[in-house]
C-alpha positions as CSV (number, residue, x, y, z in Angstrom):
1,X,14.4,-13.9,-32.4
2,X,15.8,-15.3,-29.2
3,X,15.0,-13.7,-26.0
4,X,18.6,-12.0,-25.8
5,X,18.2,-10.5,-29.2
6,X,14.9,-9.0,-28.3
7,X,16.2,-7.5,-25.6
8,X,18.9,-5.8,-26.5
9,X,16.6,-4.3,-29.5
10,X,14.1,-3.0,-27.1
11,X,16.6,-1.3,-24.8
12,X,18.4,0.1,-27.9
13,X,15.0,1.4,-29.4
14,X,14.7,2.9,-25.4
15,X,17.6,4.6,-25.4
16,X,17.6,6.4,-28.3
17,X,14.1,7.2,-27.4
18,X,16.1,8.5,-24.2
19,X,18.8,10.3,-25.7
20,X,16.5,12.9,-28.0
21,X,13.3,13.1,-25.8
22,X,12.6,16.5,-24.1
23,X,9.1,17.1,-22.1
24,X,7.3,20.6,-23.0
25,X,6.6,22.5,-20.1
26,X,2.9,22.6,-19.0
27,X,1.1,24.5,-16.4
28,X,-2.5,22.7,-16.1
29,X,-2.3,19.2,-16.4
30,X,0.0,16.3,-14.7
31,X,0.3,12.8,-16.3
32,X,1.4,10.0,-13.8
33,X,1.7,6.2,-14.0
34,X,-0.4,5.3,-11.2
35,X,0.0,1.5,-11.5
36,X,-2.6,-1.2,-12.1
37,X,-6.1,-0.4,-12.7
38,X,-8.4,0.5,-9.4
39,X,-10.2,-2.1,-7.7
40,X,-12.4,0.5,-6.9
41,X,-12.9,4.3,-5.8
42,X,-14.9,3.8,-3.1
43,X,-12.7,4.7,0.3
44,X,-14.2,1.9,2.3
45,X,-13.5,-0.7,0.2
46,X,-10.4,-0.3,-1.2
47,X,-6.8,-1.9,-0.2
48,X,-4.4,-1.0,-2.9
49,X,-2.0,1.6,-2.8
50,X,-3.1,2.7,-6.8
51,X,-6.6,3.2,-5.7
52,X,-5.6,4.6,-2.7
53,X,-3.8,8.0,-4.5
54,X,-7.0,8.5,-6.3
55,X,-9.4,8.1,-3.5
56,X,-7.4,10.5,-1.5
57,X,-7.7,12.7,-4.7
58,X,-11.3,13.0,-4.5
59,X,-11.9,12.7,-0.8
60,X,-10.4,14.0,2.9
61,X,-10.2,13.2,6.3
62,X,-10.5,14.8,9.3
63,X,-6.5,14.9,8.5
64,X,-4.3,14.6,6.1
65,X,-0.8,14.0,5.0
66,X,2.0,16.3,3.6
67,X,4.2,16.1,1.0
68,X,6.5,14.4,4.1
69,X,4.1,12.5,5.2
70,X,3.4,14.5,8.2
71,X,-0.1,14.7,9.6
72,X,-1.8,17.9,9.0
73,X,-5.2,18.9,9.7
74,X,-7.8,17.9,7.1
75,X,-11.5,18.9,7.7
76,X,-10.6,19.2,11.2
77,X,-9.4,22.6,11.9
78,X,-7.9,21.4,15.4
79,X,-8.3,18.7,18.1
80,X,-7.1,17.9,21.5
81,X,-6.5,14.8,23.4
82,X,-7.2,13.9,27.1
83,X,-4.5,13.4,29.5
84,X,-4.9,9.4,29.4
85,X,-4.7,9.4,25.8
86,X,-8.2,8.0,24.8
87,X,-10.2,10.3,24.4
88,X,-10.1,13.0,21.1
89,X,-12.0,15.7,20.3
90,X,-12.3,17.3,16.5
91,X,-13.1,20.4,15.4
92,X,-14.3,20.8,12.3
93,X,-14.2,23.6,9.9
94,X,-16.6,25.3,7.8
95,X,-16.5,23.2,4.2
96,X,-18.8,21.3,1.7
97,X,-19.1,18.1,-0.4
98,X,-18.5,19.2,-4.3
99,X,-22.2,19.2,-4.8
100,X,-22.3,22.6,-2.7
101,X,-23.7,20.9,0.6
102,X,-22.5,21.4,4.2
103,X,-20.0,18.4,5.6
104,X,-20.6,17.9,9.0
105,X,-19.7,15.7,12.0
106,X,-22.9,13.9,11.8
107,X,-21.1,12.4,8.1
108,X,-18.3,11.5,9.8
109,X,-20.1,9.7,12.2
110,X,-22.5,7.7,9.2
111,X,-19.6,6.9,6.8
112,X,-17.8,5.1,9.9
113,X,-20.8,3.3,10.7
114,X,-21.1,2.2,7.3
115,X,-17.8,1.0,6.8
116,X,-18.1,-0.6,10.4
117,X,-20.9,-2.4,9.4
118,X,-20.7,-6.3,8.9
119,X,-22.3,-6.6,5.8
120,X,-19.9,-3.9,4.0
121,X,-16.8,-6.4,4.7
122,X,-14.5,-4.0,4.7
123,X,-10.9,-5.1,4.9
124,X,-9.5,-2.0,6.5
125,X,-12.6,-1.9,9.2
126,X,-9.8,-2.8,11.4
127,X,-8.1,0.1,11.6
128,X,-11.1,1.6,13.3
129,X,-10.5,-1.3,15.9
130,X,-8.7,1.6,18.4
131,X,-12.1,3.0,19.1
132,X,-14.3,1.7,22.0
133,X,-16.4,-1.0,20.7
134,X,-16.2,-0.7,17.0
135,X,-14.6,-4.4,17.0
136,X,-17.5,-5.9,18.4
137,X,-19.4,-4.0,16.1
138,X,-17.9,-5.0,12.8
139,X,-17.7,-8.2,14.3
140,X,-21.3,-8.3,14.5
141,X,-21.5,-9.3,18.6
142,X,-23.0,-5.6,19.0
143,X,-25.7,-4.8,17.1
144,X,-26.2,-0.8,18.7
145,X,-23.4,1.3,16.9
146,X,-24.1,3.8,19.7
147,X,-22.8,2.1,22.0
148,X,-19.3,2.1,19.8
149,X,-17.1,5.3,21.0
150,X,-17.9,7.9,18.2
151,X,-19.9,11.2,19.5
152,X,-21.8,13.8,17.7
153,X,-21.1,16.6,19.8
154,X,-23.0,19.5,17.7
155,X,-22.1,19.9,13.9
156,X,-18.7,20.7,14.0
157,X,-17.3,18.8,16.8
158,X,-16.4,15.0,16.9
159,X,-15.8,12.7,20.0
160,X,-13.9,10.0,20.1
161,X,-13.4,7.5,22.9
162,X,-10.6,5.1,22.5
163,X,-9.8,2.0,24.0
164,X,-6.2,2.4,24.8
165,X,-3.9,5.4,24.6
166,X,-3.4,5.7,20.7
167,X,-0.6,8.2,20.0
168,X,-0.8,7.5,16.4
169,X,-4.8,7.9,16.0
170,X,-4.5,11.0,14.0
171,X,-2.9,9.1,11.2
172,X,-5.6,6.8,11.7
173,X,-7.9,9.3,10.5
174,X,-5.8,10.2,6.9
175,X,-6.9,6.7,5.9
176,X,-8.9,6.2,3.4
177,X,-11.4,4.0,5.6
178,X,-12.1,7.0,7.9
179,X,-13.5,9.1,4.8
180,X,-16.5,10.2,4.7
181,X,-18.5,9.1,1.5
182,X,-22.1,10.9,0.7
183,X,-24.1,8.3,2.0
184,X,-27.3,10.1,0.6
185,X,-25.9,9.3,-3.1
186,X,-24.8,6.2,-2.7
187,X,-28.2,5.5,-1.8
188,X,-29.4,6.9,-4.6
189,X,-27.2,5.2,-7.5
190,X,-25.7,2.0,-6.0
191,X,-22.7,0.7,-6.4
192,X,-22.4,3.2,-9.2
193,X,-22.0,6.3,-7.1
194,X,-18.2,5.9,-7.9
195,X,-18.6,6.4,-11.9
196,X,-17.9,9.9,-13.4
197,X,-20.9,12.4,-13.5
198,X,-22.1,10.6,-10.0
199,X,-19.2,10.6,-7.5
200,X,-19.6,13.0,-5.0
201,X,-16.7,13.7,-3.1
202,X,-14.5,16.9,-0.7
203,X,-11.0,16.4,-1.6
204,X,-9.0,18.5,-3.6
205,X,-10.1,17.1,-7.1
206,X,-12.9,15.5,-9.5
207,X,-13.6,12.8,-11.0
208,X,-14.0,14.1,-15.0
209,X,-13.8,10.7,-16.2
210,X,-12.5,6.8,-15.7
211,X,-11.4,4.8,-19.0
212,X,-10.9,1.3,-17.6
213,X,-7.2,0.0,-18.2
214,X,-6.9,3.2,-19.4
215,X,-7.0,6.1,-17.1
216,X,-8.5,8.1,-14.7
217,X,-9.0,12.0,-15.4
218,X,-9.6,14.4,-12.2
219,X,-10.2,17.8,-12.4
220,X,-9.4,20.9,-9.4
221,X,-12.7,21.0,-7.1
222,X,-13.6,24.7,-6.4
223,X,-15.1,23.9,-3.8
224,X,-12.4,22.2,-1.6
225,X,-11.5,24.4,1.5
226,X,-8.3,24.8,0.6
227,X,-8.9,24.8,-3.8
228,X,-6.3,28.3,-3.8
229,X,-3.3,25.7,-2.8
230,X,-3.9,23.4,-5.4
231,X,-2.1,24.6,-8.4
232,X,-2.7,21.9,-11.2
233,X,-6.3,22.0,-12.5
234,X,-6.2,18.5,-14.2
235,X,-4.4,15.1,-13.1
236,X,-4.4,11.9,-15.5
237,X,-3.1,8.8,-13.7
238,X,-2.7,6.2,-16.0
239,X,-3.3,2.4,-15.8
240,X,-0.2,0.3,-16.6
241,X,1.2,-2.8,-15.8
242,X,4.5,-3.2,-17.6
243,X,7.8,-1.3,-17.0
244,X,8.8,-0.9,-20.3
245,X,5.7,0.6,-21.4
246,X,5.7,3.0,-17.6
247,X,9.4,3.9,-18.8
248,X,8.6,4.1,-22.5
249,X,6.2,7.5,-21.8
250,X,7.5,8.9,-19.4
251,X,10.8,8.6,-22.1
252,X,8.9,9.8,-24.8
253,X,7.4,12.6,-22.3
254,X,3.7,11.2,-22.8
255,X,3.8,11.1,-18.9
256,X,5.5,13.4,-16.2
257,X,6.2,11.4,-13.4
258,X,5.6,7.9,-12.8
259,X,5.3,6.6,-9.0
260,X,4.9,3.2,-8.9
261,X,7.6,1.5,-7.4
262,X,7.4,-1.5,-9.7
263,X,7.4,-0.1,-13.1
264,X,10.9,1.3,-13.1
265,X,12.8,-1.1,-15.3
266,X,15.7,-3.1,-13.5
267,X,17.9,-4.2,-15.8
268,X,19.6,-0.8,-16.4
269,X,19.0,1.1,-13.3
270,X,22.5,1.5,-12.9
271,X,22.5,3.7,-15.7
272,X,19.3,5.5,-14.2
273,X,20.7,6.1,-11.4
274,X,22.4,9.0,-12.2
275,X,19.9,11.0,-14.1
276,X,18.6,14.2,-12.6
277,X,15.0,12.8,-12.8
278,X,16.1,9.5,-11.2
279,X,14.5,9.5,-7.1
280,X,15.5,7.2,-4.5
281,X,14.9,6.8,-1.2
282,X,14.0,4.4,1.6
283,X,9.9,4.1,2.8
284,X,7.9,1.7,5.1
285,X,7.4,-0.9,2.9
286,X,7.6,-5.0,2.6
287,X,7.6,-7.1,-0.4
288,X,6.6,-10.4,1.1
289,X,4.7,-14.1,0.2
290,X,1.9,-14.7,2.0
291,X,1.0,-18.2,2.8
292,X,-2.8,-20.0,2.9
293,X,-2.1,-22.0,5.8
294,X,-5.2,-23.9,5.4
295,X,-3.7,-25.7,2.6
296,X,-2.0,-28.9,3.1
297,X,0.9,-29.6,3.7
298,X,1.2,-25.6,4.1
299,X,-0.5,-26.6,7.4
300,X,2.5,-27.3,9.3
301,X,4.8,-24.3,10.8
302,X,8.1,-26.7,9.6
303,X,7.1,-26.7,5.8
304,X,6.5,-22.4,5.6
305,X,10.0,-22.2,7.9
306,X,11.5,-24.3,5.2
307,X,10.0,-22.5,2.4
308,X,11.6,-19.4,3.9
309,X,14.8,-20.7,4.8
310,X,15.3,-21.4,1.2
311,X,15.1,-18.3,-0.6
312,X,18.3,-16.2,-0.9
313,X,16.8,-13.1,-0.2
314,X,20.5,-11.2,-1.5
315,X,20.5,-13.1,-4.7
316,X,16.6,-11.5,-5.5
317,X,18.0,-8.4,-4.8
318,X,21.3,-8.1,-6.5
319,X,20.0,-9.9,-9.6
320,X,16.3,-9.0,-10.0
321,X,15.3,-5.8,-7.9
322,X,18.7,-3.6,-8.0
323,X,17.0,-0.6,-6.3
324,X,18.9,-0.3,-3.2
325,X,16.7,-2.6,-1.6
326,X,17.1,-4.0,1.9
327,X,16.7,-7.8,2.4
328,X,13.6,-8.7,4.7
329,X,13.5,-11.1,7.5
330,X,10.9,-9.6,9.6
331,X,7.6,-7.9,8.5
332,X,8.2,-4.4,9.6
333,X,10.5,-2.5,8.0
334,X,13.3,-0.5,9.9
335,X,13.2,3.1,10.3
336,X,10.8,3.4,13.2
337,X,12.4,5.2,15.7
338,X,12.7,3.1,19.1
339,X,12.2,-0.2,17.5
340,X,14.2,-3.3,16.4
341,X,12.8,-5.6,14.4
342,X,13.3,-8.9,15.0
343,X,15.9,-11.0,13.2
344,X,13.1,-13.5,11.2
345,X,14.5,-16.6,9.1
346,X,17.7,-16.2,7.0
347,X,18.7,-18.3,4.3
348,X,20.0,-21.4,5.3
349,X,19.3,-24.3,2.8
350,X,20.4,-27.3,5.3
351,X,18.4,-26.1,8.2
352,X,15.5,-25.7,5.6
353,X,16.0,-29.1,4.0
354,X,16.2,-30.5,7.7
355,X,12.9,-28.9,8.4
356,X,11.0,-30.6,5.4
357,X,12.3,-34.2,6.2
358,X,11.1,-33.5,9.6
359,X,7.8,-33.1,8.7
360,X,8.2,-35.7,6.6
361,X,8.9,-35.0,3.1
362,X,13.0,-35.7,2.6
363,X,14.2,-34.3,-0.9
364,X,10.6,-32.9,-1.3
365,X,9.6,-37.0,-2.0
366,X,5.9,-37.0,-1.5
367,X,5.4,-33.1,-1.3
368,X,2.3,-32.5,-3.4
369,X,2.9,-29.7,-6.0
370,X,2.0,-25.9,-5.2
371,X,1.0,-23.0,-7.0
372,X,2.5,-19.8,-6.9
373,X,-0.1,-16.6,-7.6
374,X,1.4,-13.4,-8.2
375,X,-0.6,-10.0,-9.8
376,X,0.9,-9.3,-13.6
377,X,3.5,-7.6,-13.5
378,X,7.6,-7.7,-15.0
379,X,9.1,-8.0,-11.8
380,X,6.9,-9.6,-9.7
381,X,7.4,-12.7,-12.3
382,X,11.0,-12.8,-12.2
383,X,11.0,-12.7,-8.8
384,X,8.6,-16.1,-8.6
385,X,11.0,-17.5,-11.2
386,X,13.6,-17.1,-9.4
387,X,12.2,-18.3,-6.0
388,X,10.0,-21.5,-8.1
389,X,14.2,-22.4,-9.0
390,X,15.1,-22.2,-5.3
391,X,12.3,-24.2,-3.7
392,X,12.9,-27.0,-6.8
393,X,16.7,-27.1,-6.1
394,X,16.7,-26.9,-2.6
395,X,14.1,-28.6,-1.6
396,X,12.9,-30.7,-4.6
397,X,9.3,-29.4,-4.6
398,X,7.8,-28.5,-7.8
399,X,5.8,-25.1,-8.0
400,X,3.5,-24.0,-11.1
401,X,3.3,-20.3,-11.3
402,X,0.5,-18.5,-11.5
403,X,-0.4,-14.6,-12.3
404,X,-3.8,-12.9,-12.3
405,X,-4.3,-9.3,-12.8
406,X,-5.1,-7.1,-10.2
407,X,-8.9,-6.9,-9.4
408,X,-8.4,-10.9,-10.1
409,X,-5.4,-11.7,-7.9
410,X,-6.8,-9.5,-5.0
411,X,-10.7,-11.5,-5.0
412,X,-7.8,-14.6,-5.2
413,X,-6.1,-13.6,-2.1
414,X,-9.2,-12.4,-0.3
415,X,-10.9,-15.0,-0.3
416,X,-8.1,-17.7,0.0
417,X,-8.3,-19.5,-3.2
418,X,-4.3,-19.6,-3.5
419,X,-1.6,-21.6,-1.8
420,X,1.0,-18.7,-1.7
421,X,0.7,-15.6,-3.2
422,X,3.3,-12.3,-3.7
423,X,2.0,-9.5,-1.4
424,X,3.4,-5.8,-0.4
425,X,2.3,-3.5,2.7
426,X,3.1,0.0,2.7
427,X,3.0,1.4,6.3
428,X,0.0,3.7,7.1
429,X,1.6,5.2,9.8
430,X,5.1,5.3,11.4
431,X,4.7,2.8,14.3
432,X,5.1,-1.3,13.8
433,X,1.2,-1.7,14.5
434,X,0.8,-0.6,11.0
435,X,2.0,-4.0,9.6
436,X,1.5,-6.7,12.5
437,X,-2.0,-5.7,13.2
438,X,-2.9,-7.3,9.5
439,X,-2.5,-10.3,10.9
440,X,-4.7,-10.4,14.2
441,X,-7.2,-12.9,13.5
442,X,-10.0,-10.4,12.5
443,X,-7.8,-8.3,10.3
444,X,-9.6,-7.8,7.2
445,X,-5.9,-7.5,5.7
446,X,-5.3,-11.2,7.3
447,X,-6.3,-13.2,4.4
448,X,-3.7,-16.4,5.2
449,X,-6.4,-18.2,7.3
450,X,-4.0,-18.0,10.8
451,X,-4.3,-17.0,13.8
452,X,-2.4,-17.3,17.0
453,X,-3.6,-16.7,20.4
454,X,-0.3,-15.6,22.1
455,X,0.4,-12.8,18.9
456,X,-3.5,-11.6,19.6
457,X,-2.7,-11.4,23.2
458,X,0.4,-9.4,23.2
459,X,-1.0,-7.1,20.9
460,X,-3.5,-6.3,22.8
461,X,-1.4,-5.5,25.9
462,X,0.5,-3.6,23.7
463,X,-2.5,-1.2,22.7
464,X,-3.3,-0.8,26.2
465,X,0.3,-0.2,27.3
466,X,1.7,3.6,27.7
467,X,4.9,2.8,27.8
468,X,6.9,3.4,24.7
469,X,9.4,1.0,25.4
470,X,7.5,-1.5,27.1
471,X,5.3,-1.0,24.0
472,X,7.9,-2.0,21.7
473,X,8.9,-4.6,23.6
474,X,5.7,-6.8,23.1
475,X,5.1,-5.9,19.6
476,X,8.9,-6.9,18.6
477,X,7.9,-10.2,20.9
478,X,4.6,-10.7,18.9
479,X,6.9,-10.1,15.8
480,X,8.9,-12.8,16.2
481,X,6.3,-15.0,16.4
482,X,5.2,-14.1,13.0
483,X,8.3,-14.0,11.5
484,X,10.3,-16.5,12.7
485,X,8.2,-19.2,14.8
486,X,4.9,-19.3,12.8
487,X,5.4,-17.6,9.1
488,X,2.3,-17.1,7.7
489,X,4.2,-14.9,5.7
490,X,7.5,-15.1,3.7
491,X,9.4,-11.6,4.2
492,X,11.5,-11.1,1.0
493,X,12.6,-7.5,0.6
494,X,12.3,-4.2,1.9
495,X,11.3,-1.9,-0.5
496,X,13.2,1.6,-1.9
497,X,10.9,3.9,-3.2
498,X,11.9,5.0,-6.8
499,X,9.9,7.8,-8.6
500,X,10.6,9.2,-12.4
501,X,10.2,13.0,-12.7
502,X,12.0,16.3,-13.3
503,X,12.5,17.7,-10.3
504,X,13.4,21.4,-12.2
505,X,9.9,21.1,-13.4
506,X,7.8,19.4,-11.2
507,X,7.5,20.7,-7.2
508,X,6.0,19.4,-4.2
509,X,7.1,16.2,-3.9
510,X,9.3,14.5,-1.2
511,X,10.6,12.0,-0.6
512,X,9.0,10.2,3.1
513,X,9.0,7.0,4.9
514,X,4.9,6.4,4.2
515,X,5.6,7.2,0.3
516,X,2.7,9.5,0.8
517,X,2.3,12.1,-2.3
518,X,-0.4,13.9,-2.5
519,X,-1.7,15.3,-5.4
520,X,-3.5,18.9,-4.4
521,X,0.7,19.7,-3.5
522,X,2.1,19.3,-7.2
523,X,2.8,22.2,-9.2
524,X,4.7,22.9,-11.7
525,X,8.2,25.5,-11.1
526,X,7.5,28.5,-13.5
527,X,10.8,28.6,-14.7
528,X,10.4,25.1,-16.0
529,X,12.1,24.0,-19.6
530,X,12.6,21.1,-21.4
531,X,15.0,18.2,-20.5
532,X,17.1,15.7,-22.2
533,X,18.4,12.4,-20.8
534,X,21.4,12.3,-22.7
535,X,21.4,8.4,-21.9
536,X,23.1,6.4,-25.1
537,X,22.0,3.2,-25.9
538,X,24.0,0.2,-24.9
539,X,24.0,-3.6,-25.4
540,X,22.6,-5.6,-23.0
């Protein structure tokens, strides 16, 4: 059966799936398509967004995020800042870890030392980089974490000194990094604290069980501080990969709501779009390639402009993606209020041809072959198609493609054994620091082997400097140099978020630029009944 064929038999079968299902109400237990399987559930290691959701299932901050991605107080009942903006102070509230025991400041202050510590490697340890000292810490050039700027002032109240005025720092603290974990179990069991029946945790669920590839099972904690808000006793998030199989059960009403950006199918979202369970809307997000430039001839500045100048970002989008998506010529995203982007590398196939000759490979003669890794997935593979056919007709370099799945592809990219690889940041706060700090030169997030000591120095007078404007002005110039002198990275896209879900049903979600949706704020609307898609098939 040819590829066509097949196709059109599978959007047919769709369809009618489509056209007939209807979901039966339910009032104590969510289904969601959560994405690829977990690298882990352990805060301090994790980087994906998937795991993320979970993690901030079973665990809180001293804040948290809304349903509109607004920071709201977590285990810290208040705080206040000083005048200079560096110095915090927490208060905590009365609450305990699911076992029954008290969670105090002096957990706070013994997670972040752990995931500070050198020998955890933690890739978001960064993040914690706004405190006084914690770099050199992590960094291993000070060995006495009590010199770092974190104080135990009794067992409710947290100090924090800062080492520049951080207006964003309570975001900071909704990360996942900044958790605390139960160090006193972890201790106990290992690296299997995480497993069911073990884990531990003070957020707003459970962890009941974890089939790998399968999916993860949480159950409502009684003991969370806030338990009488959360209204759905039990959450499945399952693990999958493949659009048509995402869009298949949530069709078939085997799943409620599916979240993950990349597992709505794209070649009939035009006739998703107007369905009442269809959601839209822009976030902070970047689809981009990151480049290993410690790989020859990926080495030279000239070759990763060329590569860049060569992809028609427009093309990807009106052919592949058809979600609405911006294209991407800079790393952050707009949307930020106060700051421009800069304008990054368009497409521009002589200037990019002109650029490879230069450094010395004319028509590609001579350029060795690459490899382009990507994590298994529908999309991301047409995408690397598509750019593997503009690189070879362009440029006349031939690229092999490569996909790994998840917990694979992110050891790949961690520890640099690619040449380019398909990457995605999804802003942890609203302020451009979220994406270009990944790339200061001890960024666990870095993972491209560059670094550039004008880009390290303007961001750091830019986390010193309490000018907004002025602010802006050095992170858009430290930008640039990312994006359009350097490129260590290839931006291709910006995203638009797209969730699947019947909003007569299904409450408490919104849509916001971090794409934040916590789980203790679903509920289901008790006037809730069934719904049908009334979407006929159609040839494709």
């Amino acid at each position: 059966m040819g590829s066509r064929s097949l196709r059109t038999l599978i959007c047919s079968l769709t369809f009618a799936i489509l056209a007939s299902c209807s979901i039966p109400p339910s009032s104590d237990r969510l289904v969601l398509i959560n994405g690829p399987e977990p690298e882990s559930l352990d805060p301090h290691v994790i980087t994906g967004q998937p795991e993320g959701r979970i993690c901030k299932a079973l665990f809180e901050g001293l804040t948290a995020e809304d349903k509109n991605g607004t920071v709201v107080p977590g285990i810290a009942q208040e705080w206040t800042v000083s005048p200079d903006g560096r110095v915090y102070r927490f208060t905590l509230r009365q609450s305990c870890w699911s076992d029954g025991s008290p969670l105090t400041a002096h957990d706070f202050v013994a997670s972040w030392q752990r995931a500070l510590d050198p020998q955890m490697a933690a890739k978001y340890a960064d993040l914690f980089y706004f405190i006084e000292n914690a770099e050199a810490y992590n960094t291993g050039r000070l060995r006495d974490f009590s010199q770092v700027g974190v104080r135990v002032i009794d067992s409710r109240t947290l100090e924090i000194r800062l080492v520049g005025p951080t207006p964003f720092f309570p975001s900071l603290c909704a990360q996942p990094i900044f958790f605390p974990v139960p160090l006193t179990i972890i201790k106990k069991h290992g690296e299997n604290w995480i497993k069911p029946g073990k884990l531990i945790g003070n957020g707003p669920y459970l962890l009941d069980s974890w089939q790998i590839n399968d999916r993860i099972v949480l159950r409502k904690n009684p003991r969370y501080w806030r338990a009488d808000t959360v209204r759905i006793p039990w959450i499945e998030a399952l693990a999958v990969t493949r659009a048509s199989t995402a869009f298949n059960l949530f069709a078939s009403g085997k799943a409620d709501l599916v979240l993950d950006k990349g597992l709505i199918p794209t070649f009939f979202l035009s006739e998703l779009r107007n369905k009442p369970y269809f959601h839209s809307a822009p976030f902070l997000a970047t689809y981009f390639y990151r480049i290993n430039v410690t790989s020859p001839p990926l080495k030279d500045p000239r070759v990763r402009k060329a590569l860049a100048l060569a992809i028609d970002r427009e093309r990807l989008i009106r052919t592949i993606t058809r979600g609405g998506e911006l294209p991407a010529h800079s790393l952050t995203p707009p949307g930020i209020p106060g700051y421009s982007p800069p304008n990054g590398s368009g497409y521009d196939p002589e200037r990019a041809r002109a650029l490879l000759a230069d450094s010395g490979f004319p028509k590609g003669r001579g350029f060795p072959p690459l490899t382009l890794l990507y994590n298994s997935g529908e999309q991301n593979e047409q995408i690397a198609t598509e750019i593997q056919a503009f690189w070879h007709q362009i440029l006349g370099i031939s690229v092999s493609l490569r996909n790994q799945e998840w917990k694979v592809y992110l050891n790949s990219v961690q520890s640099l054994s690619y040449q380019i690889a398909r990457s995605s940041w999804v802003g942890d706060y609203e302020d451009p620091f979220t994406f270009l700090g990944c790339f200061l030169r001890n960024s666990g997030n870095n993972n491209t082997g560059w670094s550039n000591a004008r880009y390290e120095k303007l961001l750091a007078e830019a986390t010193l400097t309490l000018d907004p404007k002025e602010r802006f002005f050095l992170l858009q110039k430290a930008e640039a140099i990312l994006v359009d002198e350097e490129l260590p990275i290839i931006p291709i896209y910006f995203y638009s978020g797209i969730m699947l879900y019947d909003g007569s049903r299904i409450g408490g979600i919104a849509a916001n630029l971090l794409d934040e949706h916590p789980f203790r704020e679903f509920y289901f609307r008790r006037s809730a009944g069934s719904f049908s898609s009334n979407l006929a098939p159609r040839e494709q």
